[in-house]
NUTORSE-809866 format. One record per residue (C-alpha): residue number from 1; x, y, z; residue in one letter. Coordinates in steps of 0.001 Angstrom, whole numbers, always signed. Layout:
BEGIN
+-----+---------+---------+---------+------+
!  nr !       X !       Y !       Z ! rest !
+-----+---------+---------+---------+------+
! NUM !       X !       Y !       Z !    A !
...
+-----+---------+---------+---------+------+
//
This chain:
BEGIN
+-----+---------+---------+---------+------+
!  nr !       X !       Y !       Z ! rest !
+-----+---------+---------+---------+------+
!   1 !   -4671 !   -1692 !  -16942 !    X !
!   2 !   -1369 !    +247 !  -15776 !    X !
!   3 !    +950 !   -1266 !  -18826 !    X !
!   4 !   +2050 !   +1644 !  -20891 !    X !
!   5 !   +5852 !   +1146 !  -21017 !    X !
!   6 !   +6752 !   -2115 !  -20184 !    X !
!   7 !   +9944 !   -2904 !  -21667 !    X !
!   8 !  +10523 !   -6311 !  -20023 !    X !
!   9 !   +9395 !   -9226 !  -21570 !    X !
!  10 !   +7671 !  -11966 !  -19349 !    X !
!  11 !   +7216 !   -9376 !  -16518 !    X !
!  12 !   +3429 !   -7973 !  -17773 !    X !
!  13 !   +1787 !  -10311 !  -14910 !    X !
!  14 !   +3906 !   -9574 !  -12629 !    X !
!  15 !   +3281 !   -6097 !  -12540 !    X !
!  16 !    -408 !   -6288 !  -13585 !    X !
!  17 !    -582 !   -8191 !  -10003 !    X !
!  18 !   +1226 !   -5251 !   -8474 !    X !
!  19 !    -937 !   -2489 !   -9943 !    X !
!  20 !   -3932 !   -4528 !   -9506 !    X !
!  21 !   -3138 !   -4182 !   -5551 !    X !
!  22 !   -2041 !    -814 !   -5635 !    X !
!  23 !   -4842 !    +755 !   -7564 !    X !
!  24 !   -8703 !    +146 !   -8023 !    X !
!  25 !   -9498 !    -473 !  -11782 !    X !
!  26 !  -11124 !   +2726 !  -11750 !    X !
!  27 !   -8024 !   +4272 !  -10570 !    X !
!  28 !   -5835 !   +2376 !  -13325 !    X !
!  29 !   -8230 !   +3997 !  -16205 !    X !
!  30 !   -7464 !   +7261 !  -14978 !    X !
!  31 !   -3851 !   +6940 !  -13282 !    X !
!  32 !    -798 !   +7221 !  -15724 !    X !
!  33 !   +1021 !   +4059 !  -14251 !    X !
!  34 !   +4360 !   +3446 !  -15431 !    X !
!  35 !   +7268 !    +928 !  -15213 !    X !
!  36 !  +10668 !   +2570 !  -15163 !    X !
!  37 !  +14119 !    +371 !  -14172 !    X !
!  38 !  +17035 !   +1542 !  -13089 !    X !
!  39 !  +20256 !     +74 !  -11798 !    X !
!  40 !  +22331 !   -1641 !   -9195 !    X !
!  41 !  +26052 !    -554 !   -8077 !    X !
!  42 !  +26559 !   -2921 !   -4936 !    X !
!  43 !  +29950 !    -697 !   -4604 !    X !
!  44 !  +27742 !   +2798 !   -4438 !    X !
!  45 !  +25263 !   +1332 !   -1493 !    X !
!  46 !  +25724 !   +2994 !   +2062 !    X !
!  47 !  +27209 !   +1003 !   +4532 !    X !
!  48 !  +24099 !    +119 !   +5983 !    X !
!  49 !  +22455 !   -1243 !   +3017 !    X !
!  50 !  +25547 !   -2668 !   +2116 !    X !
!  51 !  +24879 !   -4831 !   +5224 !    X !
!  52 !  +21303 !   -5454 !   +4041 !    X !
!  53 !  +22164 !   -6376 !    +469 !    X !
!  54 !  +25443 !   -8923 !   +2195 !    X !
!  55 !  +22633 !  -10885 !   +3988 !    X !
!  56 !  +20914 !  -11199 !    +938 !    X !
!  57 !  +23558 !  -12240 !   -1189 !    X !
!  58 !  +24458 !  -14963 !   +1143 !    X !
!  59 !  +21322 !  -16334 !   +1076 !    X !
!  60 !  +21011 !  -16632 !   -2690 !    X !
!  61 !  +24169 !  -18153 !   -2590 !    X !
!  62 !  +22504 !  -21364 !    -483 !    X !
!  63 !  +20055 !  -21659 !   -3153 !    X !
!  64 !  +21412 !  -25031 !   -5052 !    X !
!  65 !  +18932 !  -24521 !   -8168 !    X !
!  66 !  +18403 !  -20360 !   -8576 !    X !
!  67 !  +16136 !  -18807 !  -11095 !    X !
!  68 !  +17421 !  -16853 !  -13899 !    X !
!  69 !  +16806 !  -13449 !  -11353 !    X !
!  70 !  +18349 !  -14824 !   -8894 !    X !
!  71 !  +21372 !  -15510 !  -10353 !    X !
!  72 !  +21371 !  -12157 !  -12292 !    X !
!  73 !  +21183 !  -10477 !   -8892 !    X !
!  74 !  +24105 !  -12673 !   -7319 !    X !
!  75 !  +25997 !  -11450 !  -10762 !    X !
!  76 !  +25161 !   -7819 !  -10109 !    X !
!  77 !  +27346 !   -7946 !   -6740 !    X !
!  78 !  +30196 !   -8141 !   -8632 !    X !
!  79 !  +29165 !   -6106 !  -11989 !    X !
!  80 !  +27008 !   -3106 !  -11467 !    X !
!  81 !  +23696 !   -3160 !  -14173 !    X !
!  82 !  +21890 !    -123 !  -15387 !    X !
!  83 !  +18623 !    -990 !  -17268 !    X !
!  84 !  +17853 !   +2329 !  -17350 !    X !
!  85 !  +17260 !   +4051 !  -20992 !    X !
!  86 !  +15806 !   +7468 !  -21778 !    X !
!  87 !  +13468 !   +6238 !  -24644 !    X !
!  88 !  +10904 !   +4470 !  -21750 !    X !
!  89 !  +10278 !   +7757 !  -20842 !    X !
!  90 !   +8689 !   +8593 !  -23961 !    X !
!  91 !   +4851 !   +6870 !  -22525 !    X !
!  92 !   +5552 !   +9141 !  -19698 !    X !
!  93 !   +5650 !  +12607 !  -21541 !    X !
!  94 !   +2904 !  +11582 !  -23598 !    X !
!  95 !    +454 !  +11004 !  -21031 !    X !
!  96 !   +1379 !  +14149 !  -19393 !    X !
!  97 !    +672 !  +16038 !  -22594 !    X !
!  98 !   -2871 !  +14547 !  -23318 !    X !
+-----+---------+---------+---------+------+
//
């Protein structure tokens, strides 16, 4: 299983589903697979994707009852998030120097 690093509580099946489909379980034994977030600045997109991302936005804000993501994304719009933090690198480097 792909699961070195995840630092995201409740999200293990989801990405177990998403390296299941990406990789053969032969592949995942010898693969280093790793889960590594980043961020979202709506304000740093290009004006394309800012396009993208509007059409998005305005259809999560039809959803009457929105999951705890949704809503987080909506939120990002208007406050950029960074989940990104150095120390989930850490797997990374060790794998490369088994």
């Amino acid at each position: 299983m792909c699961l070195r690093n995840v630092k995201n509580p409740g999200r293990e099946q989801e990405l177990k589903v998403f390296w299941d489909r990406a990789l053969t379980a032969g592949q995942q034994k010898t693969i280093g697979c790793f889960y590594l977030r980043g961020g979202f600045d709506y304000n740093k997109l290009t004006a394309k994707d800012k396009v993208l991302m509007k059409m998005l936005k305005v259809r999560l804000q039809k959803i009457k009852e929105r999951t705890e993501d949704q809503q987080g994304m909506l939120d990002a719009y208007d406050k950029p998030v960074d989940f990104s933090d150095k120390e989930n690198i850490r797997p990374l480097i060790e794998f490369v120097l088994e």
